[in-house]
ZAMARGU-4260 file (C-alpha; in steps of 0.2 Angstrom, whole numbers, plus 5000, padded with zeros to 4 digits):
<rodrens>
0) 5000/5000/5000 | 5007/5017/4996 | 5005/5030/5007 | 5008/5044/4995 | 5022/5054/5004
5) 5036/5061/4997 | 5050/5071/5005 | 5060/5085/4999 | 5076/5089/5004 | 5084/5107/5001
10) 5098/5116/5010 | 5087/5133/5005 | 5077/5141/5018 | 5059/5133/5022 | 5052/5146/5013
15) 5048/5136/5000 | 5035/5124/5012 | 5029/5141/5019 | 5024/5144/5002 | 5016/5129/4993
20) 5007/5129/5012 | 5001/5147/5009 | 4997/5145/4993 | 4987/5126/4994 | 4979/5133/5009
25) 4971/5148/4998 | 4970/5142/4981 | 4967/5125/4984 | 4965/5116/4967 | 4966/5130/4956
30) 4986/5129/4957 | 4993/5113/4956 | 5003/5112/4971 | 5005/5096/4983 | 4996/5095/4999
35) 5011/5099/5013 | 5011/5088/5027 | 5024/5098/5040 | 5042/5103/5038 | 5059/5099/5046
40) 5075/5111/5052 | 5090/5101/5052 | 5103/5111/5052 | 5106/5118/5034 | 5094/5109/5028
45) 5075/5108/5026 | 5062/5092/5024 | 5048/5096/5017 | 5036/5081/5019 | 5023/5082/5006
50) 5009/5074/4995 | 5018/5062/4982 | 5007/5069/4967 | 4998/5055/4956 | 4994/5058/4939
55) 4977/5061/4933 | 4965/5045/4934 | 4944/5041/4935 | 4939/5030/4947 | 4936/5029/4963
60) 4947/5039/4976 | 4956/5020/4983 | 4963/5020/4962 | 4951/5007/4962 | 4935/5003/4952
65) 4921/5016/4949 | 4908/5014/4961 | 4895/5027/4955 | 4876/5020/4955 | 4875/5022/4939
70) 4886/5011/4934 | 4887/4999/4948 | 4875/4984/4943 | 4888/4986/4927 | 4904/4976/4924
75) 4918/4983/4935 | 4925/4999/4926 | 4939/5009/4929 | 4954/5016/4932 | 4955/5024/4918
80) 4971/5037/4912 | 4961/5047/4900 | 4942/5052/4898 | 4943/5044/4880 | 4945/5027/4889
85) 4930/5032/4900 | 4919/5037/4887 | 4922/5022/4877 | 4916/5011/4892 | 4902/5021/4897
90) 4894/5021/4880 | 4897/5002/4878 | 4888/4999/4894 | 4869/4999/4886 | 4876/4987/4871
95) 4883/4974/4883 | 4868/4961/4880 | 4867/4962/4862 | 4874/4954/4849 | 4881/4967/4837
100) 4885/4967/4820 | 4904/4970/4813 | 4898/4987/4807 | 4888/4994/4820 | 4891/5014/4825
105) 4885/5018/4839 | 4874/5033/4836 | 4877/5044/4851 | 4894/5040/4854 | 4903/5054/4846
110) 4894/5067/4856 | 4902/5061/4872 | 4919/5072/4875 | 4936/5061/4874 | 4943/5077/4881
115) 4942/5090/4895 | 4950/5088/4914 | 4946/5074/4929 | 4939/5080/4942 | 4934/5075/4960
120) 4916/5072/4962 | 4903/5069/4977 | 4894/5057/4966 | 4875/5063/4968 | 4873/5079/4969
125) 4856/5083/4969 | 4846/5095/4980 | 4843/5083/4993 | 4861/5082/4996 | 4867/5100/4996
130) 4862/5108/5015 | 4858/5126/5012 | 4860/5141/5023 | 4842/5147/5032 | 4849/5167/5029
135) 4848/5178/5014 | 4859/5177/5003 | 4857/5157/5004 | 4872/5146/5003 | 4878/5130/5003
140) 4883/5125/5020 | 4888/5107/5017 | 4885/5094/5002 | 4880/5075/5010 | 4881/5056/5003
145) 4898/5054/4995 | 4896/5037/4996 | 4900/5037/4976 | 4912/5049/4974 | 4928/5048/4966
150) 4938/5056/4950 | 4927/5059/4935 | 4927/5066/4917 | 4923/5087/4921 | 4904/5084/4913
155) 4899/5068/4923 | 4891/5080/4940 | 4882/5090/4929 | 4876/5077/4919 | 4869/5067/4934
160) 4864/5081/4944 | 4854/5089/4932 | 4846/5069/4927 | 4836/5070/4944 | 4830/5087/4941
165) 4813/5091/4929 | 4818/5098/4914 | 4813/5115/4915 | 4814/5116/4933 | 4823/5131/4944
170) 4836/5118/4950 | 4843/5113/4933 | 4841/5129/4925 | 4843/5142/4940 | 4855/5136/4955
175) 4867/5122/4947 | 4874/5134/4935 | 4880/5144/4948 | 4892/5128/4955 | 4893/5119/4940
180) 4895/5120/4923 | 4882/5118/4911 | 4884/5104/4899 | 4865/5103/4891 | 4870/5093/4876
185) 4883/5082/4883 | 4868/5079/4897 | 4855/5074/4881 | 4869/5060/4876 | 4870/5053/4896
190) 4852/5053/4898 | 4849/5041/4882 | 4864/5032/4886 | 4856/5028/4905 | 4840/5026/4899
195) 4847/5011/4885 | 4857/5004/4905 | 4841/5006/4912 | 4850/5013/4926 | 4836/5028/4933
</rodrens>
């Protein structure tokens, strides 16, 4: 088991900790800099003790297989390196029973995106989830259930939060675009792609 830690050692001044601490502390993911764990003085020299940084995956965060409802009465998927790899098994998933011919094409499959960034992901992100402030102006005091969450493609929250939303309703059209970024279209492609799993 790895325990994802690496240690720096620098005979410069612990500046440098002091400073991807600062700046992970108030940024947080928006600058890619590791999680530091503490730092050492020894003399001239300085051990930073720090996140070893993994490259970019989906699945769940143990690096293991996806555990999202969605998919979970599916064959095991995941990891994954790159949202191409992901896409191609998530729109095979609703095929799985057939017996397809040599030339099929699947018919939604090039609207799914085979780029973008990973993300983390709570997994079901729906209203019920999200605890709201009781004062004006309202916000988000805490979001629940992250029983499914792990690394995603960036359009897979939307796509599921909005599926448990009515279509026209203020949820989807009003508050999730103020957290998350609309994907409408790649949201039409998941839906049918669900649907064909029978997974909502």
């Amino acid at each position: 088991m790895s325990i994802n830690l690496m240690i720096r050692a620098s005979d410069l001044p612990d500046a440098e900790a002091q400073c991807l601490w600062i700046i992970r502390k108030n940024l947080g993911d928006e600058v890619p800099v590791p999680e530091i764990y503490g730092w050492r003085v020894d003399g001239d020299y300085v051990f930073i003790y720090m996140e070893l940084p993994q490259d970019p995956f989906i699945g769940s965060l143990s690096r293991g297989h996806l555990s999202d409802i969605i998919i979970e009465s599916q064959p095991p998927g995941g990891l994954f390196a790159i949202i191409k790899q992901f896409s191609e098994c998530f729109s095979s998933l609703p095929w799985l029973g057939f017996t397809l011919a040599s030339n099929f094409k699947d018919p939604w499959r090039e609207y799914l995106p085979d780029d973008g960034s990973i993300k983390p992901t709570p997994g079901d992100l729906y209203r019920g989830n999200i605890i709201v402030s009781p004062t004006t102006p309202p916000r988000a005091l805490a979001i629940i259930d992250w029983a499914h969450c792990g690394w995603f493609p960036d359009y897979w929250e939307y796509c599921k939060a909005a599926h448990t939303c009515l279509y026209g309703g203020k949820w989807l059209n009003k508050w999730f675009p103020k957290f998350l970024t609309p994907w409408v279209e790649v949201h039409g492609i998941f839906a049918e792609y669900t649907y064909g799993m029978g997974a909502f």
